[in-house]
C-alpha positions as CSV (number, residue, x, y, z in Angstrom):
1,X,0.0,0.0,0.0
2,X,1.4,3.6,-1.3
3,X,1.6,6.2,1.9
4,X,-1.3,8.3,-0.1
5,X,-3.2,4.9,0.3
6,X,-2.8,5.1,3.6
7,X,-3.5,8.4,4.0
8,X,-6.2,8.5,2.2
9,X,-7.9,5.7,4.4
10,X,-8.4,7.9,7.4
11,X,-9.3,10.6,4.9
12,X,-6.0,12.5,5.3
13,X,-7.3,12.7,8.9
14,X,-9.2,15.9,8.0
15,X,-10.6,17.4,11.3
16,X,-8.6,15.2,13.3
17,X,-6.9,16.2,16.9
18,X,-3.4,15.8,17.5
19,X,-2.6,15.6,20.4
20,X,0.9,13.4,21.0
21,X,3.5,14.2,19.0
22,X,6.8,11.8,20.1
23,X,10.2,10.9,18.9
24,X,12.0,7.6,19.4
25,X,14.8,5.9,18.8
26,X,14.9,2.8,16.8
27,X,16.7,0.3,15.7
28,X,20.0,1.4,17.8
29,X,19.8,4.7,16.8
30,X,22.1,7.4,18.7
31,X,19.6,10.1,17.6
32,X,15.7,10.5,17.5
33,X,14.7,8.4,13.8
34,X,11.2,7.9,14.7
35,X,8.6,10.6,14.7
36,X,4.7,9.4,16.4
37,X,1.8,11.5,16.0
38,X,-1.3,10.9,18.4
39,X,-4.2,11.8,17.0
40,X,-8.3,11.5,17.6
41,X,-11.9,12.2,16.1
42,X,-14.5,11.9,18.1
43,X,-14.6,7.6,18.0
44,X,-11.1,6.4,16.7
45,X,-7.8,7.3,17.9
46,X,-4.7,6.4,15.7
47,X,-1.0,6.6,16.5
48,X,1.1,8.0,12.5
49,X,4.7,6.6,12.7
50,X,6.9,8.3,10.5
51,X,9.9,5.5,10.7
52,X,13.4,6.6,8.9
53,X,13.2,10.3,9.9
54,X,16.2,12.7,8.9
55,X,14.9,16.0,9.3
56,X,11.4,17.1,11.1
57,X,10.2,21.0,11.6
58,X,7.0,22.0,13.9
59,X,5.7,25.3,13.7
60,X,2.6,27.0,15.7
61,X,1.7,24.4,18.0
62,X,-0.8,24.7,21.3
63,X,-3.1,23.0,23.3
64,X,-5.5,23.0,20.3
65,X,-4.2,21.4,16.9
66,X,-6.7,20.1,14.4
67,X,-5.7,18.7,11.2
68,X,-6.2,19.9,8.2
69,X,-5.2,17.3,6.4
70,X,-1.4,14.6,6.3
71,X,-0.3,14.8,2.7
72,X,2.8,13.3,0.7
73,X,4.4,15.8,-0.6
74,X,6.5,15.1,-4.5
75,X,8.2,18.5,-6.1
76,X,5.3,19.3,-8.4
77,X,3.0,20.2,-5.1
78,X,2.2,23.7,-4.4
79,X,3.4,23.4,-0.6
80,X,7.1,21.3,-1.2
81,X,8.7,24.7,-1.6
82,X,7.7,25.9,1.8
83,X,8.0,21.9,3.0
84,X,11.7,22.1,2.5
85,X,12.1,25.7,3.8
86,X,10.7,24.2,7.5
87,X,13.1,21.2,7.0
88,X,16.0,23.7,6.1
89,X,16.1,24.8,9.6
90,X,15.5,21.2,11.5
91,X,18.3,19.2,13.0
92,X,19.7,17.2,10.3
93,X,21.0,13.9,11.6
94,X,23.8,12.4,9.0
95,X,24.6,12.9,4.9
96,X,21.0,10.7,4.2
97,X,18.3,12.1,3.3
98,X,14.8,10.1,3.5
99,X,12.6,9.8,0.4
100,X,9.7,11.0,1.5
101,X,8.3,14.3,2.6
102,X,5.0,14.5,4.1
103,X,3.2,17.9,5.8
104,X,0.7,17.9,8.2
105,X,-1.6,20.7,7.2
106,X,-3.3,22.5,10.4
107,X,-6.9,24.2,10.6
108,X,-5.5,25.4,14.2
109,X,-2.0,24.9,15.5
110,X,0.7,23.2,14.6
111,X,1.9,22.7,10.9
112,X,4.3,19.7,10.7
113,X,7.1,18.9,8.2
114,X,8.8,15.3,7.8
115,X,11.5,13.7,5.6
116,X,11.2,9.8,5.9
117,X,11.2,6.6,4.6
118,X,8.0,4.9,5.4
119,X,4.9,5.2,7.0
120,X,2.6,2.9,9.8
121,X,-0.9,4.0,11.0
122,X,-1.9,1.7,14.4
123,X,-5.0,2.0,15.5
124,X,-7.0,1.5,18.2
């Protein structure tokens, strides 16, 4: 399944609440390579594991932070320019870089860029 796929099977996770955002380390990492997102609607709550992360950038989080929508990102979209902007001024862990960028899009709060290499969505 493509990462739009499963995007697209929570509907981008328009309207959503996030309200965890986590690193980790995996797989004997020395830095953070693992970004989690917690998010909610009103009867499902679902955990977006961005595994393989290089760069991340937040901007304009608060206690409220409702989603817009989550959206790979190629260079032909409208919002990759400003995409790599927010990831020019994240920690960049080694010479990689990932080969995906996904953006969390906000109605309220916090705007989220990612470089990565794949995608999980748990549930429950």
């Amino acid at each position: 399944m493509t990462i739009k796929d499963s995007l697209d099977q929570f509907g981008g996770f328009h309207d959503w609440y996030l309200d965890v955002i986590a690193t980790a380390m995996e797989d004997g990492a020395s830095t953070p390579n693992t970004l989690k997102l917690g998010l909610y609607d009103q009867s499902r709550r679902a955990t977006v594991c961005f595994c393989g992360v290089t760069r991340a950038s937040i901007v304009d989080g608060g206690l409220l932070n409702i989603v817009n929508s989550i959206e790979e990102l190629t260079p032909d979209n409208a919002a990759y320019a400003a995409a790599m902007e927010m990831l020019k001024k994240s920690a960049h862990f080694g010479k990689r870089r990932a080969e995906h960028i996904a953006y969390l899009f906000s109605t309220v709060g916090a705007e989220i860029a990612v470089e990565f290499d794949s995608l999980e969505i748990e549930t429950g």
